[in-house]
C-alpha positions in Angstrom: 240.0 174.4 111.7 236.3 175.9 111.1 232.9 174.2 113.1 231.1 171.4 110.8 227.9 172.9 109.2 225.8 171.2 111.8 226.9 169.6 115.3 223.9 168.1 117.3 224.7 167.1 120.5 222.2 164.7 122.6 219.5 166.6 120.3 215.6 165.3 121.4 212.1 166.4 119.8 209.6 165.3 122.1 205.6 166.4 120.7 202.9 166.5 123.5 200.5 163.8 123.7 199.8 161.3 126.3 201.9 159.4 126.2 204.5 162.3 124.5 206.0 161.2 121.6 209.6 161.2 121.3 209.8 161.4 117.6 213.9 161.8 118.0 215.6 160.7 120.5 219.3 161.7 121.6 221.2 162.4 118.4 225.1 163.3 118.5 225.5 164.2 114.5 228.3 165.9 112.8 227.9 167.2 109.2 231.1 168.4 107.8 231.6 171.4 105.1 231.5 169.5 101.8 229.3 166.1 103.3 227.2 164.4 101.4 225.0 161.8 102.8 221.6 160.6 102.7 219.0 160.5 105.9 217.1 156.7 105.4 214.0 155.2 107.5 210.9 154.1 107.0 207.5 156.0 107.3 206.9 157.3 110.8 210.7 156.8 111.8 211.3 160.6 112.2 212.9 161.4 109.4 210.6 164.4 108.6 211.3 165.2 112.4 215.2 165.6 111.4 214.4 167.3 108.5 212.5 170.0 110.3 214.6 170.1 112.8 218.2 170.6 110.4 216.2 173.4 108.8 215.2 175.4 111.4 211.7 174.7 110.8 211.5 173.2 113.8 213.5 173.4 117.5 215.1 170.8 119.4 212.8 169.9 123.1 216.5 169.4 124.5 220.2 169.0 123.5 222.3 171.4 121.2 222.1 172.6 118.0 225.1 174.3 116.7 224.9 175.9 112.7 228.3 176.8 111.3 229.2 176.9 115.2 226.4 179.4 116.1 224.1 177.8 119.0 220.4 177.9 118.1 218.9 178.1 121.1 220.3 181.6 122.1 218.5 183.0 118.9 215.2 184.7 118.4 212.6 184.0 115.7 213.7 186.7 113.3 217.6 185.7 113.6 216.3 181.9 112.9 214.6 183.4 109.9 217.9 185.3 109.0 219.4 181.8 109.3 217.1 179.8 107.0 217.3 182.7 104.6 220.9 182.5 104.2 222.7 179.5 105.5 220.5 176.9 104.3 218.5 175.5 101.2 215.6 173.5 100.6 214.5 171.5 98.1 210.9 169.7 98.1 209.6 166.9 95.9 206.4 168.8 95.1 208.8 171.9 94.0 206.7 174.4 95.6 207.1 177.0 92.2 204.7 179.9 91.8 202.9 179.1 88.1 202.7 182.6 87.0 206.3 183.8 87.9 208.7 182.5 85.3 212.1 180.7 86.4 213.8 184.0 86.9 211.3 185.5 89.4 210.6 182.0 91.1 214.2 181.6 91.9 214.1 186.0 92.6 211.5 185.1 95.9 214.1 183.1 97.6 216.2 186.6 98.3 213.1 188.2 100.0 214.5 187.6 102.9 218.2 187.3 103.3 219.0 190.9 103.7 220.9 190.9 99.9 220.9 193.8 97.9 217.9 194.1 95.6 220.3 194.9 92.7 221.4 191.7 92.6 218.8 189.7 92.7 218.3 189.0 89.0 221.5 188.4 88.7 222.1 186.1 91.1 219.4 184.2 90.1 220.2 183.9 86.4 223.5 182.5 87.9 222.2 179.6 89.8 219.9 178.9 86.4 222.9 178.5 84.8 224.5 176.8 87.5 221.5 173.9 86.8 221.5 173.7 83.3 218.6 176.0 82.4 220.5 179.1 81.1 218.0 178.8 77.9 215.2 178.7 80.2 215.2 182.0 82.4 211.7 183.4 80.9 209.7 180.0 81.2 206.6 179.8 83.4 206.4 176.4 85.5 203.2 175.1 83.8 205.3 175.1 80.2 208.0 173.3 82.0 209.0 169.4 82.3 209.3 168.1 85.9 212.8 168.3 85.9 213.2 171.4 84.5 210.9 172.3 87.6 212.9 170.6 90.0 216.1 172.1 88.9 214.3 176.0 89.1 213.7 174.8 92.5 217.8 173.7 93.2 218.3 177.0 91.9 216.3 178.9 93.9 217.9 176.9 96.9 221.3 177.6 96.0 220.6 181.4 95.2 221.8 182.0 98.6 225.2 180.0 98.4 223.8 177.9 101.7 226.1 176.3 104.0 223.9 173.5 103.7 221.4 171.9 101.3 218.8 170.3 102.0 216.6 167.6 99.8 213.5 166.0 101.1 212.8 163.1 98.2 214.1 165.3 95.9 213.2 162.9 92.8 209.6 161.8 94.5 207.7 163.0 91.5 210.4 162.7 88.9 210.6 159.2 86.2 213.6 157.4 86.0 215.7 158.9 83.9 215.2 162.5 85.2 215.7 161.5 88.3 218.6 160.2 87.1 219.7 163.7 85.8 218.8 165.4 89.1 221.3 163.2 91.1 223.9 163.5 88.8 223.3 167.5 89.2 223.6 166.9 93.4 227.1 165.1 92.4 228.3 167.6 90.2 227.0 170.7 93.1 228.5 168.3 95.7 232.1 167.8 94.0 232.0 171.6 93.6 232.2 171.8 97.1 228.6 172.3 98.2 227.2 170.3 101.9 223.9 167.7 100.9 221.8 166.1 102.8 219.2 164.0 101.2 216.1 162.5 103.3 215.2 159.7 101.0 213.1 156.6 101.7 215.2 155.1 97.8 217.6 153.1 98.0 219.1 154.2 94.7 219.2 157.8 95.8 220.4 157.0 99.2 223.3 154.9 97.6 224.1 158.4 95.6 225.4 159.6 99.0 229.2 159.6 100.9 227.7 159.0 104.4 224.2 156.8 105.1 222.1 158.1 108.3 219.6 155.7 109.5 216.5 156.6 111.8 213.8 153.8 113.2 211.9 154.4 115.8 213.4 157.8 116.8 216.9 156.7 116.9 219.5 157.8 114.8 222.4 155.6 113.8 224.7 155.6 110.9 226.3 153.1 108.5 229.6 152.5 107.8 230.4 152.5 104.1 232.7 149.4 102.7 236.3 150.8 102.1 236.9 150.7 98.4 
């Protein structure tokens, strides 16, 4: 049987102040390949914290981190950065696209670092275009573009990598209702193909999207059990 994507065991983030601030306090989680759940609190509960932390961005004060069975703790920056590159992806609500690159070459940057051939690059990322539903829209600059075309360049450019786990931080923040509509229906369809998700959300619609709800208050992370039905 493989390791889940992500095992935290008694994982703390603890920032110095006085007093320090336990943003997250001991958190057993298990993400399983092919999960889908949604990470739910209010403002300030540490959800951002978690987020950080799942993505490598940031490192656990104490407790155990284990990525697709690999301990973090025992790496160095660079193999962290090896990680990021590779086994995970990230999606923002602000989309984070360069405006002159079009689709293709914004999408392209997320290979800079993963060690991948160069050769494939363009392919690859014509590919995840597709994936997304913008195969007619490979030369397109961002500015020209509607938010949700934007937002899907950016799933593309997450899932460039084929990630072991995908990351969305309000994914549909900036998007109306019915595109935001359209982008969750895209996380269902990447999710019943298999992929991991993990969506930090403060909606209730989008949380409700989701297979498995995590709740954070206060630093403490519980989860809710979904109605059989």
């Amino acid at each position: 049987m493989s390791a889940p994507v992500v095992e935290l065991q008694g994982v703390t983030r603890t920032f110095d102040a006085t007093p320090p601030v336990e943003a997250l306090k001991a958190t057993n989680l298990v993400i399983n390949d092919g999960d889908y759940l949604s990470i739910v609190g209010p403002s300030g509960s540490g959800k951002s914290t978690m987020l950080n932390v799942l993505g490598l961005l940031d490192s656990p004060t104490d407790g155990t981190y284990l990525l697709d069975g690999t301990d973090i703790s025992r790496l160095g920056e660079r193999q962290l950065a090896g990680l990021r590159a590779t086994k995970i992806g990230f999606v923002f609500q602000s989309f984070h696209l360069l405006a002159h690159r079009s689709a293709t070459e914004n999408v392209m940057l997320a290979e800079l670092y993963s060690g991948r051939d160069r050769g494939g690059r363009r392919p690859r990322a014509i590919a995840a275009l597709e994936k997304v539903g913008l195969g007619h829209r490979l030369d397109a600059f961002p500015p020209t573009m509607s938010g949700g075309e934007r937002q899907r360049v950016a799933i593309a450019r997450a899932l460039t990598a084929e990630p072991s786990l995908l990351l969305a931080d309000e994914p549909t923040g900036n998007l109306d209702t019915v595109t935001s509509e359209a982008i969750l229906e895209l996380f269902d369809d990447l999710h019943a193909a298999g992929l991991t998700v993990a969506v930090i959300t403060h909606d209730t619609d989008v949380a409700q999207r989701a297979e498995r709800t995590i709740n954070i208050r206060d630093g403490i992370v519980t989860e809710t059990a979904r109605a059989a039905s």
